[in-house]
Structure formats: C-alpha cells, structure tokens
C-alpha positions, 0 to 999 in steps of 0.5 A: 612459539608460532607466530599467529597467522592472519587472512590476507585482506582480499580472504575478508572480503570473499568470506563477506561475499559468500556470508551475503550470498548464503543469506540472500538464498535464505532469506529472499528479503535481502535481495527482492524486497530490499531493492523494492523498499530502497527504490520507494525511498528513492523516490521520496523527495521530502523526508523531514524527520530523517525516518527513513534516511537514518534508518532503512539502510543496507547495513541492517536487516530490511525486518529491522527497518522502521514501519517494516514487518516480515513474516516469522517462515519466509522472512519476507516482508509483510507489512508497510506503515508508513503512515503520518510521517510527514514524507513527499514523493510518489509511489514507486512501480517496485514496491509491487515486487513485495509479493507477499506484502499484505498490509500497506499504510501510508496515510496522512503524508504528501505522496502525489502522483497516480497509483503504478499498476505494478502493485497488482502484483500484491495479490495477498493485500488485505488492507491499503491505506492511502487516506489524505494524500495528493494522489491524482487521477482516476481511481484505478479499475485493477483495484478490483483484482484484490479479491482478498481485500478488507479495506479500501481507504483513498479519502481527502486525495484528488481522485477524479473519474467514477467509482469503478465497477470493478471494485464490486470484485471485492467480496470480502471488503468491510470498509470503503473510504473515497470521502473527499476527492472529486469523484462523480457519475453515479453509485455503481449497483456492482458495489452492493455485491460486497456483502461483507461491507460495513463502512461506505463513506462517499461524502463530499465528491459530485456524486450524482442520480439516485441512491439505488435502493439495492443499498438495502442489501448491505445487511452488515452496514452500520456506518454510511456517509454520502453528504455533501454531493448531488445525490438525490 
C-alpha cells in the first residue's frame, strides 16, 4: 500500500501566499481598503464595547466587518456606519483611500480632532455624518467639492469660523445641519444656489446680519431653524 504523502510545511505557507495575492488582485478590498479601515482603527483610542477590536480583523473579509458595506461588482467598500458606538479618537487622512465610499456615518461618538482633507478623495460621497462629536476647528472650504452630496450633517461639534461659500457647490444637497457649534459672520447668498435643499438648521451659533431674503428661493424648503443666534 502507498504510503500518503504530505506537503512539507514551507508548500503551506507559499500556497497561503498565493491564494492572498490571487484575492488581493480580485478583490481590491483586501489590500487598499483594508489598510484604510485598519489605520481608522488605529487611531481610535477609547472603543468601550470592543466593536471593532473584536471585530475588524485581518483573518475576516473587510465586507464582513461590522458597520462595513461593500459593493455587490467591485467588492470594494461603499459604505461606514459607525454611528453611536461610543468610540474616541480622530479621523485618520487614509480613510480617503476608500475611493468608492459613498456613505460615511459616524455620529453620536467622541472623535476630535479637524477634518484631514484627504477625504476629498471620496468624490462619489452622498451622505456624511459627523453629527454630536468634538470636532474642531473651521468648517473645512474643500466640503464644497462633493458636488454629488445630499447630506451635510456637522451639528452639536466645536466648529468655528464662517459658513463656507463654497458649500453653495452643492446642488444636489437636501439636508444641512451645522446647529450648535460656534460658528459666525453672516448666512452666505451662495448657499441659496442649493435649490434641492429641504432642511437648513443653523441654530444656536453666532450667526450675525440679516436673514437674506434670497432664502425665498428655497422652494423645496420645509424645515428651517436659525434660533438662538444674533440674527436679525
């Protein structure tokens, strides 16, 4: 009788080898967005209920991680909702490295820290939500580059500064929350050039001057609020 035969060990781990280069060639995800996901969690200091310690790891598909949604063709990944998970840190510049990423939710948590303006390398964002964090500093002018967004959500942050003009580039945005940051100067004209817009919150910041009567211009508009500041 033959004797069975066995591959010697080293033939495990080239055969290993190959199998995670085939699947890194087929599936992008497993390299570029991999890395991006890994280096967010990296700089996530504080994760209470061990989402994604327990969780995003490199022995699982990043299409099987939690708060991860991928793409059906490319397999790349599409959407973050990493929202109310008690998580602390900042924002890592590779998270921009998630080029086909159009859906980005991380609200109700403790990231700080400003915005790196790597992530306008999502050029197919349509909704971002960084809603009651402790993000700081100005409102960043390069948001206005998402000219495929439909929703701006930075309320209950530390934001200073002015509305950006630039956000006016925005004409297919339906809903804008900056409610509750330190924000001041005046209403910009160029954001009633977002004719789609159908929720505006603005309250409680320093807003100053004028309402501008071009706000008539919002046809679409149903829900507005610009309490609780120094308008007139």
């Amino acid at each position: 009788m033959a004797k069975p035969s066995f591959l010697p060990p080293f033939m495990f781990g080239l055969l290993f080898a190959t199998f995670e280069v085939i699947l890194s060639a087929k599936y992008p995800s497993f390299t570029v967005d991999q890395s991006a996901l890994l280096a967010l969690k990296s700089h996530i200091t504080h994760d209470p209920h061990n989402f994604l310690a327990t969780n995003w790891s490199t022995s699982t598909s990043v299409c099987n991680w939690i708060g991860v949604t991928c793409g059906s063709r490319h397999h790349r990944v599409t959407a973050l909702n990493l929202s109310s998970m008690d998580l602390t840190g900042t924002i890592s510049s590779q998270l921009g490295n998630l080029s086909f990423l159009a859906w980005l939710d991380i609200h109700q948590n403790s990231f700080h820290g400003s915005l790196p303006i790597e992530l306008t390398n999502l050029r197919s964002m349509k909704y971002l939500d960084f809603g009651n964090n402790s993000f700081n500093g100005e409102i960043p002018s390069w948001f206005g580059c998402f000219i495929k967004l439909q929703r701006l959500s930075l309320y209950l942050n530390n934001f200073i500064g002015v509305i950006p003009s630039t956000l006016g580039n925005l004409s297919k945005l339906e809903r804008l929350s900056l409610g509750g940051n330190q924000i001041s100067g005046r209403i910009p004209n160029s954001l009633f050039k977002c004719k789609e817009l159908k929720y505006l919150s603005l309250y409680n910041n320093s807003l100053e001057g004028s309402i501008p009567t071009e706000i008539g211009n919002l046809t679409l508009l149903d829900t507005l609020y610009l309490g609780d500041n120094h308008l007139k």
